[in-house]
N, C-alpha and C positions, 0 to 999 in steps of 0.2 A: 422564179422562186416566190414561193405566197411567205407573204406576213403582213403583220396586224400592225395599225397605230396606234396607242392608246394612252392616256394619263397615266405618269410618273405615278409611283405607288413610293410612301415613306420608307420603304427598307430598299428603294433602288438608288437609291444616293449613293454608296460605296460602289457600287456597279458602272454607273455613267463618268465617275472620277477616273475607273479604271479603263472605260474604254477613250477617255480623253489623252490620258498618257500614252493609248496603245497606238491612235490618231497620230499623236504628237511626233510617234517615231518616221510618217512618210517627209519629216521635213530634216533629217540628218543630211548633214552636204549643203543646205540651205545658210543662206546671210542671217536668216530670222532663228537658226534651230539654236544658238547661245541662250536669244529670250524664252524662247518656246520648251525650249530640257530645265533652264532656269525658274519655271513659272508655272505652277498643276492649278488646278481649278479649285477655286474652295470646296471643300465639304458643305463646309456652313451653309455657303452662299446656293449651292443645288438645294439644299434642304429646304433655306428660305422661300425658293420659289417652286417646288413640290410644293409647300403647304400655300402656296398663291394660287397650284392651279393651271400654272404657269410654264409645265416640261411635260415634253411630250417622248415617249418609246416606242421603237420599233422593236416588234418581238418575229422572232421563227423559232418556229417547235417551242414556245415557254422560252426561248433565252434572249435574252436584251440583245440588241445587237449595233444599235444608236439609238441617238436622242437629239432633241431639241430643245433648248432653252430659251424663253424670252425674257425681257425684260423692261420694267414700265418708267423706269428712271429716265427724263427727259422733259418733254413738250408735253403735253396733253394730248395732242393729236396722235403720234408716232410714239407707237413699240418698235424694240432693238432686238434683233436676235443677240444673246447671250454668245452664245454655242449651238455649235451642230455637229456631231462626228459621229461617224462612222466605223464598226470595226472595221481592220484595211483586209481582213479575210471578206467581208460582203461587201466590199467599195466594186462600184461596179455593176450594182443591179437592178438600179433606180431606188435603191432606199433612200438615199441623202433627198435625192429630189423630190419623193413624195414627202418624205418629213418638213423639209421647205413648203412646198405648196399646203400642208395641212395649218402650218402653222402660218400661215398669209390668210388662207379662208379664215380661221379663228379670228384671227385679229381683223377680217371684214367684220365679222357677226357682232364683235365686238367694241363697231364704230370705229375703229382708227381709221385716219384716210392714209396713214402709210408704212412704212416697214423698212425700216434702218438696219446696217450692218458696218462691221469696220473687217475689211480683210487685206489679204497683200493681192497687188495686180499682176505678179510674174506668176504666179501656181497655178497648174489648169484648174484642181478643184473648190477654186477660190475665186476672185473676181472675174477670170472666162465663163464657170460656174455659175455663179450669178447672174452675169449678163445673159447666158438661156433663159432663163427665169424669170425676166422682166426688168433689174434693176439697174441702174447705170450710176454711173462714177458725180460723186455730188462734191461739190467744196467744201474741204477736212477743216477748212478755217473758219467757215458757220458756228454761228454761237451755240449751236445746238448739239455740236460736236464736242468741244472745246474742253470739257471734262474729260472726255473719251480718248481726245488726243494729248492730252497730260497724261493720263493714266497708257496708255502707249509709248511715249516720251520716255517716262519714267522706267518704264519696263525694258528700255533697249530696242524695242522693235524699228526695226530700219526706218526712215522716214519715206525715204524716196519711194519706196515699194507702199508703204502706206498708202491706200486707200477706204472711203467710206462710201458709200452707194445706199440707192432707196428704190423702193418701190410704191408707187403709188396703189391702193386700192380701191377699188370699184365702189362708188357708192350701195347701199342697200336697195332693195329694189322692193316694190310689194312682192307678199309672199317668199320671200328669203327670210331661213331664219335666222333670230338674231339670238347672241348669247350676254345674262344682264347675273353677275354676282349676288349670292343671294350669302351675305355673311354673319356669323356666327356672333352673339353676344356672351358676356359673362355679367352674372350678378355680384359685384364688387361688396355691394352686402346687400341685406333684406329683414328689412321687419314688420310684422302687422303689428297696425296699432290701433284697431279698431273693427268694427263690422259694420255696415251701413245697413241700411231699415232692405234694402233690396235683400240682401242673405251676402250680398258681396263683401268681402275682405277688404280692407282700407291697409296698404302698403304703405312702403316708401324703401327706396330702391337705389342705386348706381347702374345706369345699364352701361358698358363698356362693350364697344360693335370691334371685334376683331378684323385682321385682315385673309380669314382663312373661312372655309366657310363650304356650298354648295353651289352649284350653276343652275339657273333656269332657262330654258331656251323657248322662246316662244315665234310661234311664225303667224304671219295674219291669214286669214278665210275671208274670202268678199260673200263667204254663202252663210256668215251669223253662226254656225255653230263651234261649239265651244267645245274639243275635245284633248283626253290623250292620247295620242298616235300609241304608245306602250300602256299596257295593266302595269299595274301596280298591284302585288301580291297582298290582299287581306285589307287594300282599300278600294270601296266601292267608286266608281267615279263621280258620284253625287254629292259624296262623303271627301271627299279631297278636297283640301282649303286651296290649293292651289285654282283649282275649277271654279272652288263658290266663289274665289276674290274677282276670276274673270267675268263670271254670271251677274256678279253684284255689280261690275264699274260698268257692263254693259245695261243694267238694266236700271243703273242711276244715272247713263249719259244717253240713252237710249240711238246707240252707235246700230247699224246694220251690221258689223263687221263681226267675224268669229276669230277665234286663236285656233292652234293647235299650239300644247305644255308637255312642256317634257325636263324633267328634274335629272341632276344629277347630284347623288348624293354622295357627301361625304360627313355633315352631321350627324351625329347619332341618334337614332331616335329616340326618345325621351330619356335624353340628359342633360336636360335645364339650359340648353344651350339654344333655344328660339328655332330650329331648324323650320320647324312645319311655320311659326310666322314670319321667318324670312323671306321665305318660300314665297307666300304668298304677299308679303309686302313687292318683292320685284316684278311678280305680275302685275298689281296697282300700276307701279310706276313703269314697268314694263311697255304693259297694255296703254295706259295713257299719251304716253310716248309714239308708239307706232297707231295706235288708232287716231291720232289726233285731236281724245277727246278734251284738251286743256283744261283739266281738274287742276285749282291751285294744292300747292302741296298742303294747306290748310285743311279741304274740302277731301284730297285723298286720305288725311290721316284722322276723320271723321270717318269715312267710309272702312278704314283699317279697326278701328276702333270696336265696331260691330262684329268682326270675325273673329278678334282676340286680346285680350290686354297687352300682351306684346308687340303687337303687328307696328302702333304707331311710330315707336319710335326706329323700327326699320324704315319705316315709308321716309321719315325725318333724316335719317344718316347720318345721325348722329349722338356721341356717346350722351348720357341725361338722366340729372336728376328726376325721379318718378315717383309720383302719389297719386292718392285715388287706389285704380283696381291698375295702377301702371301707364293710364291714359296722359295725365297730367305731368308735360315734359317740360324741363329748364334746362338748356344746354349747359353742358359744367365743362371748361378747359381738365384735362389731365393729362400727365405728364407721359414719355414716351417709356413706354414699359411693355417687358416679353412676358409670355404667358404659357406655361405646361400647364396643359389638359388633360388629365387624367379619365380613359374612359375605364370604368370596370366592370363592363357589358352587363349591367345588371338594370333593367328599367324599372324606373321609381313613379306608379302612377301618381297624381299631381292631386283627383281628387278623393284620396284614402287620406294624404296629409292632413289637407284643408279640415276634412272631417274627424282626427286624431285627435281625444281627447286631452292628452299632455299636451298639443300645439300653442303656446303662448299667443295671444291675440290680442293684449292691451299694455304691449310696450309702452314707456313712454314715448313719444316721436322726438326724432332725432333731427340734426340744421345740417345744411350743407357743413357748417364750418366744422362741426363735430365729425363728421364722416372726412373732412382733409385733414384732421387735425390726428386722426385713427382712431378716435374714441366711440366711432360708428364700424363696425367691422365685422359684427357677427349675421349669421344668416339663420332667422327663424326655425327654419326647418332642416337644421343640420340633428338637432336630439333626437329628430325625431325620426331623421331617414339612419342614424348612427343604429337606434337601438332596433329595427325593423329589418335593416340591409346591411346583412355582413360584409359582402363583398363593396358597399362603399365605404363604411367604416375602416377595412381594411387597407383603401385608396387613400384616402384620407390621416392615417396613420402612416404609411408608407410618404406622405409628399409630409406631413408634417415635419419627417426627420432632415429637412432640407429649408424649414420656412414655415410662415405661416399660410396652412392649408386650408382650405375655402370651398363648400359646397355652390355650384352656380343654381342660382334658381329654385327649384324643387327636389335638383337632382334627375339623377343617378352622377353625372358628371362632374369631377371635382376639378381645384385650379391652383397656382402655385404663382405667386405673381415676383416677375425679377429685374432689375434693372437694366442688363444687358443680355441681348441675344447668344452669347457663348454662353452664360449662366443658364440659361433656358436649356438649351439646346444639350450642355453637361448632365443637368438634371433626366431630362427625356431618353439620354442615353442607357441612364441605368434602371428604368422599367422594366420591373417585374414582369414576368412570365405572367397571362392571362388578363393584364390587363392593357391599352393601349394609350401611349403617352403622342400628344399632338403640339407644337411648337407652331406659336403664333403672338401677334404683335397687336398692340392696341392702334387703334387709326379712326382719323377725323380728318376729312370728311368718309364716310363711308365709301365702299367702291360703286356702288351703287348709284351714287347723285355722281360719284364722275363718270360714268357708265352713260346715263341716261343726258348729262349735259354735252359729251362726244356724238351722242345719236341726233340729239338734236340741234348740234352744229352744221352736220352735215344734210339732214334732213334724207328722206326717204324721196326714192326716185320712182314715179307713178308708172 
């Protein structure tokens, strides 16, 4: 039987719940089937990690037919399988086992050195299952469990049958690639309050780095060139920041080594969301990482700084007050908050703003304390993209009826900011036709610096 594996998509969350219960029926007549009919999978909790990045489908002919879920909650070292099932109509034909092994390679690319689970030891397609696959029976009493097995506890599941198991994985090697999060910001507010003698805009800014975002995956060349294995449609590859960020830490650390970049995208493009200098801040840090050119994070986000007012405070990972043209970071503590993103596919070029005669450009400047206190909260160039773009105006009036609604950035992308994740996740629910609504979480440190601190725990194997 052929079928494809591929990244959870936002509208397969009600699909994966449903083949969890359908799963759930091979275990009637079982000790565990009370907890297991007692106990469905969140909604919420697949969605959460859909917008992670984080679930994987297998599809025949277009139709879902399992998945895999991981999950980062634990050590720094070791990701959890969430979930794995199977409909029980295709059990049977190697899908479980390739969505296992897909999801082990990920999380090599991705530096962990292992790959944790909690299942029963009497099911064949449970811990006999696993034990094909590498993993073996680890102690349930490890602190590292300990959560896991409360939440088990709790739930009824038989003890004695309880087990937890691990797999270790292979260090990186040269030439494997690896995969580094490249995530999404929102501008919490924005105002210029000035123009400096260059022609440049003098800011002052909130960058808040979400936990949802795009992938970059880079693999090294001992032969110095720098390409992308894929075209990219309508950019040249000269003209890709992801390229010039590699061409530039190359030819400021004067490394022999090349890459090969390859992006996956789930930002939108130009909707004030940082996507293209995400992008290339995780090659920075990426590329420095495996080529072992030890740029201090100082020295990379001087080098960020020259490709785009944004880039730095990705290379930093962290949320930050910003001045200047956006270069001039102060880390700011903020509190844990969800965030619907409103795209409404309409792109808002950045330099028609700048040049918009109505553009206010001699705000007074604003203090940290004024922006916690909410008396900083508006964004420059919301007038200006309202009166110019109907369809973000329309965005924008649409989230307004739920809170106060906030252009990020420049735009086209708007944002909704709420205290808890069901609040988010209700809001997201009821998006309008034509536009798309995105549920994601604010986070510090970035994924990014724990990305790159796992890679370089384990170090690259020559």
């Amino acid at each position: 039987m052929h079928f494809t594996i591929t990244r959870a998509g936002d509208d397969d969350a009600a699909r994966l719940c449903a083949i969890e219960r359908a799963a759930v029926e091979l275990f009637r007549g079982h000790e565990a089937w009370p907890s297991y009919s007692g106990m469905a999978l969140p909604l919420d909790t697949v969605r959460a990690l859909i917008a992670r990045g984080l679930v994987w489908v297998a599809v025949v002919e277009e139709d879902v037919v399992g998945f895999v879920c991981l999950d980062t909650e634990g050590s720094t070292d070791a990701i959890g399988i969430a979930e794995i099932d199977v409909l029980p109509a295709f059990g049977g034909k190697g899908i479980g086992a390739a969505l296992l092994e897909h999801a082990c390679a990920w999380a090599r690319e991705a530096g962990y050195a292992q790959i944790d689970l909690g299942t029963l030891a009497d099911v064949p397609w449970n811990a006999p299952f696993y034990a094909k696959h590498g993993f073996t029976v680890v102690d349930k009493h490890a602190p590292a469990f300990a959560d896991a097995l409360e939440r088990d506890r709790q739930n009824g599941f038989p003890d004695h049958l309880r087990v937890f198991m691990s797999r270790p994985l292979a260090p990186l090697a040269e030439g494997d690639w690896t995969a580094w999060p490249a995530p999404a910001k929102l501008n919490l507010f924005l105002r210029i309050v000035g123009r400096r003698d260059d022609g440049y805009h003098e800011l002052q800014t909130v960058f808040r780095l979400l936990d949802w975002g795009d992938e970059v995956r880079l693999r090294v060349r001992a032969d110095g060139v720098i390409a992308r294995p894929t075209p990219v449609a309508g950019v040249p590859e000269g003209a890709d920041l992801t390229v010039r960020a590699a061409r530039l830490l190359a030819a400021e650390t004067g490394t022999p080594l090349g890459a090969d970049i390859a992006v996956s995208k789930r930002i939108p493009l130009g909707g004030g969301l940082g996507g293209g200098s995400s992008d290339a801040a995780s090659v920075l840090v990426g590329l420095n990482t495996l080529w072992r050119t030890g740029l201090s994070e100082d020295a990379l986000a001087v080098l960020a700084a020259t490709l785009g007012a944004d880039v730095p405070v990705f290379v930093r990972g962290r949320s930050a007050w910003a001045e200047g043209i956006g270069e001039r970071l102060t880390p700011i503590r903020l509190p844990r908050r969800w965030y619907v993103v409103l795209d409404p596919h309409e792109h808002v070029p950045t330099a028609a703003l700048f040049a918009a005669a109505e553009l206010t450009r001699t705000a007074p400047r604003a203090t940290i304390s004024s922006f916690v206190s909410g008396d900083s909260a508006e964004n420059a160039f919301e007038p200006v993209v309202r009166a110019r773009h109907p369809r973000v105006a329309a965005a924008l009036d649409w989230l307004a009826g739920f809170g106060h609604a906030r252009l990020s950035g420049s735009g086209g992308c708007v944002f909704l900011e709420t205290r808890t994740h069901e609040a988010a996740l209700s809001v997201a629910s009821r998006c309008p036709g034509g536009f798309t609504a995105h549920v994601a979480a604010g986070i510090d440190p970035s994924p990014l610096l724990l990305a790159r601190n796992r890679v370089e725990a384990r170090g690259i194997v020559s």
